[in-house]
C-alpha positions in Angstrom: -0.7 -18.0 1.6 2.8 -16.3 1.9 4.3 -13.2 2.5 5.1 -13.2 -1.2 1.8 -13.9 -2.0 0.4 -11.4 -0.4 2.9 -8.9 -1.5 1.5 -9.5 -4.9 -2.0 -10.3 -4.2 -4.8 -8.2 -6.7 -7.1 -6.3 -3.9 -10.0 -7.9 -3.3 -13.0 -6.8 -5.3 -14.6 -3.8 -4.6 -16.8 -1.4 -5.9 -15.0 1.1 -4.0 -12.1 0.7 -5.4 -10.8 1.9 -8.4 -8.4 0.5 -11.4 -5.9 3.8 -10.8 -6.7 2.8 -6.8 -3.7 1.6 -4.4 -4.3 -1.9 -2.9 -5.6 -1.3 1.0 -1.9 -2.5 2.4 1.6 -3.2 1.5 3.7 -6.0 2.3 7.3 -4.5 3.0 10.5 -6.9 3.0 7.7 -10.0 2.8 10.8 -12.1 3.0 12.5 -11.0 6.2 13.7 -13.9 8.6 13.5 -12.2 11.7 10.9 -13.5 13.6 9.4 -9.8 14.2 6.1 -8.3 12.7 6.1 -4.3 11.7 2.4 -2.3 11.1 1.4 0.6 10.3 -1.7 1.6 10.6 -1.8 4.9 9.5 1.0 4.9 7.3 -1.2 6.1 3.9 -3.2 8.5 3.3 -4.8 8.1 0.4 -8.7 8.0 -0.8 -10.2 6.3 -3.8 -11.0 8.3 -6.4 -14.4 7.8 -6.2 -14.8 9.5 -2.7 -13.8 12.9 -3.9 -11.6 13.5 -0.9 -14.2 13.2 1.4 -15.0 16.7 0.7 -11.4 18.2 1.9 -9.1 19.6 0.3 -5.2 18.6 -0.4 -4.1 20.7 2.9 -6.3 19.0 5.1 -4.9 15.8 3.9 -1.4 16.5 4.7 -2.2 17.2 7.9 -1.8 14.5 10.9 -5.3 14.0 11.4 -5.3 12.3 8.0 -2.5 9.7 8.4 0.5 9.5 10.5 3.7 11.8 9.1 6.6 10.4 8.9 6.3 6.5 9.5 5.9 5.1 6.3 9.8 5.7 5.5 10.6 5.1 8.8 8.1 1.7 9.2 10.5 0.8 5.5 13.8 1.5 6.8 12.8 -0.1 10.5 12.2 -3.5 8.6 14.8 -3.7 6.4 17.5 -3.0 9.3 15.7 -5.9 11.7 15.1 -8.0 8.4 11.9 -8.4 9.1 8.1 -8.1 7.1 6.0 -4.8 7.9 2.8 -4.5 6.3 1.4 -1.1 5.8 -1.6 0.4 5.5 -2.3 2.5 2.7 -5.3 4.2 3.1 -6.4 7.8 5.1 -8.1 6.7 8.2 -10.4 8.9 7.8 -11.7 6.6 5.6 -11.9 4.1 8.3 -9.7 3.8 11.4 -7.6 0.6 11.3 -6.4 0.7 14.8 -10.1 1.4 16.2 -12.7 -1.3 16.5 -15.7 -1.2 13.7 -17.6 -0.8 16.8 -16.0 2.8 18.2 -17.5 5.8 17.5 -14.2 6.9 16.1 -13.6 4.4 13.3 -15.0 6.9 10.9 -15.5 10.6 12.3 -17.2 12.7 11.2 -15.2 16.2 12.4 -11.4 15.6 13.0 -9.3 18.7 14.8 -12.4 20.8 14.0 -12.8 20.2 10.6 -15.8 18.6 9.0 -15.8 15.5 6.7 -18.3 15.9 4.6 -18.1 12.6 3.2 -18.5 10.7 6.2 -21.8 12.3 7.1 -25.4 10.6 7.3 -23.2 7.1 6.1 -25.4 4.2 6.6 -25.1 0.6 8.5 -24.2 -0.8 4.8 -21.8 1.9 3.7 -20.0 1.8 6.8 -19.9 -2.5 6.0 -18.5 -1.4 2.6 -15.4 0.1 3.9 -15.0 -2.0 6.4 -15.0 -5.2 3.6 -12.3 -2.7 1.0 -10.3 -1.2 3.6 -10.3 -2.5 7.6 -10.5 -6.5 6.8 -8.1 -6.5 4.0 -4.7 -5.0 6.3 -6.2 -6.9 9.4 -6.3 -10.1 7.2 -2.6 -9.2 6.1 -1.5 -9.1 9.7 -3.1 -11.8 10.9 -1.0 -13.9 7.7 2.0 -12.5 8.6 2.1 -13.2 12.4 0.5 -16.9 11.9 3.2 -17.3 9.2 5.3 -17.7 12.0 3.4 -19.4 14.6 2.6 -22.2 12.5 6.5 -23.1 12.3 6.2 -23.2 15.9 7.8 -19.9 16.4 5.9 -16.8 18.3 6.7 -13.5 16.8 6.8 -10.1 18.1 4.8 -7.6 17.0 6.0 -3.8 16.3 3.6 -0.8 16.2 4.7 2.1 14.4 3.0 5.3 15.1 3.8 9.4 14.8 2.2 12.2 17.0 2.1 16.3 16.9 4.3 17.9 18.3 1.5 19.9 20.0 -1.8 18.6 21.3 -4.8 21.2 22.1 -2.6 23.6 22.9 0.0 22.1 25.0 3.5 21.3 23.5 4.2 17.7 23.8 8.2 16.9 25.1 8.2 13.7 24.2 10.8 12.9 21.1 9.1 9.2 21.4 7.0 7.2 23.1 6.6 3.4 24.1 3.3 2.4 25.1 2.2 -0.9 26.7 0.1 -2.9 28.8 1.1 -5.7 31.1 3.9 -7.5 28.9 7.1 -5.6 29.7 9.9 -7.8 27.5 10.3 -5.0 25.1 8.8 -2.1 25.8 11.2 -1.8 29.5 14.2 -2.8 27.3 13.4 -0.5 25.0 12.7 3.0 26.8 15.8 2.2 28.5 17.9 2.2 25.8 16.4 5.4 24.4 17.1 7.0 27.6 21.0 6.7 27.9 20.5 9.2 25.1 20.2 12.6 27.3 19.4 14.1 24.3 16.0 12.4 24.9 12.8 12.9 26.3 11.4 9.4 25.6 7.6 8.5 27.0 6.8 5.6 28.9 3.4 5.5 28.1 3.1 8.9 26.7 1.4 10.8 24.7 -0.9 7.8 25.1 -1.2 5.0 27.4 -1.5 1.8 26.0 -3.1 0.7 29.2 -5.9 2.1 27.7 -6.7 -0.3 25.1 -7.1 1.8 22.3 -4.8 0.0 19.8 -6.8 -2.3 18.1 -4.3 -3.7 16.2 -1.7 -5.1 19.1 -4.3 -6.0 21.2 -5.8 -8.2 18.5 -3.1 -9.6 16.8 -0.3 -10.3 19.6 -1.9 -9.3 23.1 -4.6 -11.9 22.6 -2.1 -14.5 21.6 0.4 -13.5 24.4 3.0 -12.2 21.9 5.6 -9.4 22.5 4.8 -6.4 21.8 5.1 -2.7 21.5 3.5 0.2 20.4 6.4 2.7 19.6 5.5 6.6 18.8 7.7 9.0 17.4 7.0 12.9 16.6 6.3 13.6 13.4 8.5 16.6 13.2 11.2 14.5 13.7 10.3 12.0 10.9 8.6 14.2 8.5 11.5 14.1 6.3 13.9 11.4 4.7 17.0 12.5 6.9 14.9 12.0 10.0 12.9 9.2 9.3 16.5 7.3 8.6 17.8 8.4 11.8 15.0 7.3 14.2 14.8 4.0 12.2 18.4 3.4 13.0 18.0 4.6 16.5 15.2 2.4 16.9 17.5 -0.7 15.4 20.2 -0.3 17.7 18.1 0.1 20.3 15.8 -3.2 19.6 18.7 -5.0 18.4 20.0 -6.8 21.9 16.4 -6.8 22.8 15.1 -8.6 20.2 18.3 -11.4 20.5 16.9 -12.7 23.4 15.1 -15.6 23.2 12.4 -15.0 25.8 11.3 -12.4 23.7 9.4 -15.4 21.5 7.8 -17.5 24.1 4.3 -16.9 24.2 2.9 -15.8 27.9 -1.1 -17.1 28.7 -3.7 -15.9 28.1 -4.1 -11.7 27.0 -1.4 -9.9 27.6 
């Protein structure tokens, strides 16, 4: 199956899902010819009709904790400047985390910044299988397409994480304007934060507000860190994104930036074993 195919694709069947409901991910630019993968895992936030908003109302839903501010423009913009295929995920995770294993205790929560979710209480084995099947294998099934699209012509793509965080964290104000978080593999994540830094303008994160040597982002380290792909998960603060002019900006930032890095050929050679 193609990009294009999955770009049109009906969602798979669920009794979850709605007619009026969005498909669980969208295939941005499926045509793009750089050999570069763009996700989002938290770039949607929205709930099927049938879940009643999980018991919330509308303001707790356009809150962070809900979905990630910001990165679905800039996740849009990002691609089509690097000419390359994102797909997004469209749902809230606090449906169902994408970027958490099914076996975390935080793939569905139960209380998020101190507020309850009502509709993820008492959830059994099978309804927690249920969203897994409508809304977790679905986008995990789209990225796994997208990144064996290329490796199947022989090429090995690199893989692009697009994430936002608060501006404040428990109390403590966060100075970061971005963050690039990563493991072992530095090809673009060393490139990158020093490209962001010749800006003075910017306090850029190596491994902050998270540390990706933490191995809490499910989706890199299943999609390219197991295959030895390049990688990087890149965070920007939602204040800066949460509106068109801003979310523009850092996607052009980010292009010029990722631009020389992403010309270099060892950028596409797969390392062994986990990276």
């Amino acid at each position: 199956m193609t990009l294009d195919d999955l770009a049109q694709a009906a969602p798979p069947p669920s009794d979850l899902l709605g007619p009026d409901d969005p498909p669980p991910f969208t295939v941005h630019n499926p045509r793009g010819r750089a050999a570069v993968v763009l996700v989002a895992d938290h770039a949607g936030r929205a709930i099927p009709a049938a879940f009643g908003r999980l018991g919330l109302d509308q303001g707790a839903l356009d809150r962070h904790f809900a979905y990630d501010i910001g990165i679905a423009p800039l996740t849009r913009d990002l691609a089509d400047r690097l000419d390359a295929p994102a797909i997004l995920h469209n749902y809230s995770r606090l449906l169902i985390d994408p970027n958490r294993p099914l076996y975390d205790p935080t793939s569905i929560c139960e209380i998020g910044e101190g507020v309850v979710i009502a509709g993820n209480r008492g959830l059994t084995v099978r309804d927690r299988a249920a969203r897994a099947a409508a809304f977790f294998h679905p986008y995990h099934d789209a990225v796994d397409a997208a990144v064996r699209r290329y490796l199947d012509r022989g090429t090995a793509p690199a893989l692009l994480s697009l994430h936002s965080f608060t501006p404040q964290y428990r109390g403590h104000v966060r100075p970061w304007h971005a963050g690039v978080l990563w493991a072992e593999d530095g090809r673009i994540p060393e490139p990158l934060i020093a490209a962001l830094r010749r800006d003075p303008a910017l306090c850029v994160g190596d491994n902050q507000p998270y540390s990706g040597r933490l191995r809490y982002g499910y989706t890199v380290e299943t999609h390219a860190m197991s295959r030895g792909l390049a990688n990087a998960l890149i965070e920007v603060r939602q204040d800066l994104i949460g509106h068109p002019g801003g979310a523009q900006a850092w996607a052009a930032r980010l292009a010029d930036a990722l631009a020389p890095i992403l010309a270099d050929e060892a950028v596409y050679r797969r390392r062994a074993g986990p990276c």
